[in-house]
Residue, then its C-alpha position, 0 to 999 in steps of 0.5 A: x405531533x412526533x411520528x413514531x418510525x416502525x421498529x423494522x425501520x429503525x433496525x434497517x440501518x444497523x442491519x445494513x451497516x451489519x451487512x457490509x461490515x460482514x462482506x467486507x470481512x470476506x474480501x480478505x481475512x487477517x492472520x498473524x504473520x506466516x513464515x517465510x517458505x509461505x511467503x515465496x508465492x509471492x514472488x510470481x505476484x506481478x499483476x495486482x491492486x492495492x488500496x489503502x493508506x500511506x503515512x511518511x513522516x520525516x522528522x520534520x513532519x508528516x504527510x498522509x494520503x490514500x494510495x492506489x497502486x497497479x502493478x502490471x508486470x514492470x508497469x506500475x501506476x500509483x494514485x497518491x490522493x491527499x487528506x480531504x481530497x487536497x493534492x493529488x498526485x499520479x506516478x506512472x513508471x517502467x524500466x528508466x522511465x517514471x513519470x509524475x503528474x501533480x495536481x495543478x498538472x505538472x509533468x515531470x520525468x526521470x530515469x527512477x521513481x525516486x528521484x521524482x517522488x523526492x522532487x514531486x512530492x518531496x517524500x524519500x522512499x526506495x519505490x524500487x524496494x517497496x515494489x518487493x516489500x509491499x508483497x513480504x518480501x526482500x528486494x534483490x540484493x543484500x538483506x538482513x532477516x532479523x526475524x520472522x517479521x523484521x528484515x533491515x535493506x538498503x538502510x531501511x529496516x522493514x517490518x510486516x505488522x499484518x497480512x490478509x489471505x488473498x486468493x490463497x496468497x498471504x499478503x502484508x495488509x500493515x507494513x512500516x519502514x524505518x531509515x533514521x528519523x524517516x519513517x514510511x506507514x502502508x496500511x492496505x486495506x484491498x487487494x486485488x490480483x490481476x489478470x496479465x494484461 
């Protein structure tokens, strides 16, 4: 005997899936990319969370892993989880002193994160700049606009694919860095700006 599920029942998972697809839309909204001047509250942002999805591939092959970023001020904390839960990886830094903790719980130090990343993980990115890109913006120090989306610093050309509105900031949800054959993949999918601690 085949017991026949009530039509409201059938339509309670689609509903609930409907229900958080939609709230998840309010948490940010995508926009196109804004111009610079809209950009340049960016620069107060020092307090915030970003999850998401961070992709290097070096031309050798390529690494994939969820991130969690805080910033606090000058103090920042970074969980780096690989695919499936494989790997894992804690970064915790502040001015001349970073830390990395791996997952079969090595713990080690350097004057710049780097350095460690490079060691750790063996992934090379300017952390110190992505600091400033992850919030559209360039770095202290030389920079070249190439256009409303596009600048090129320290080697590495940096483009903002995607931004989402956060609390009246408009910040980059898709950002991809290039320096030869090396290329860095950010893809946030929330942000959350944080009290000052």
């Amino acid at each position: 005997m085949k017991l026949k599920m009530p039509a409201a029942s059938r339509l309670l998972p689609v509903f609930l899936l409907s229900l958080l697809l939609g709230l998840s839309g309010c948490a940010s909204k995508s926009l196109i990319i804004p111009d610079n001047t809209s950009l340049e509250p960016n620069a107060e942002l020092w307090h915030w969370r970003a999850q998401g999805r961070i992709a290097v591939n070096d031309g050798r092959g390529s690494h994939s892993a969820s991130l969690d970023w805080q910033q606090q001020g000058y103090h920042y904390q970074l969980q780096i989880l690989g695919p499936l839960g494989q790997g894992s990886a804690r970064l915790e830094g502040q001015p001349f002193l970073v830390s990395l903790v791996t997952s079969d719980g090595q713990l080690l130090q350097a004057a710049s994160p780097e350095q460690l990343m490079q060691q750790g993980l063996g992934w090379s990115f300017p952390l110190s700049n992505l600091i400033y890109w992850m919030r559209g913006l360039p770095a202290p120090g030389q920079v070249l606009v190439l256009d409303d989306q596009r600048i090129q610093q320290n080697g590495w050309q940096i483009e903002w694919r995607r931004f989402s509105e956060v609390d009246g900031y408009q910040l980059p949800s898709l950002l991809i860095a290039e320096n030869g054959n090396m290329q860095l993949r950010l893809s946030v999918s929330a942000w959350q700006l944080l009290p000052e601690q």
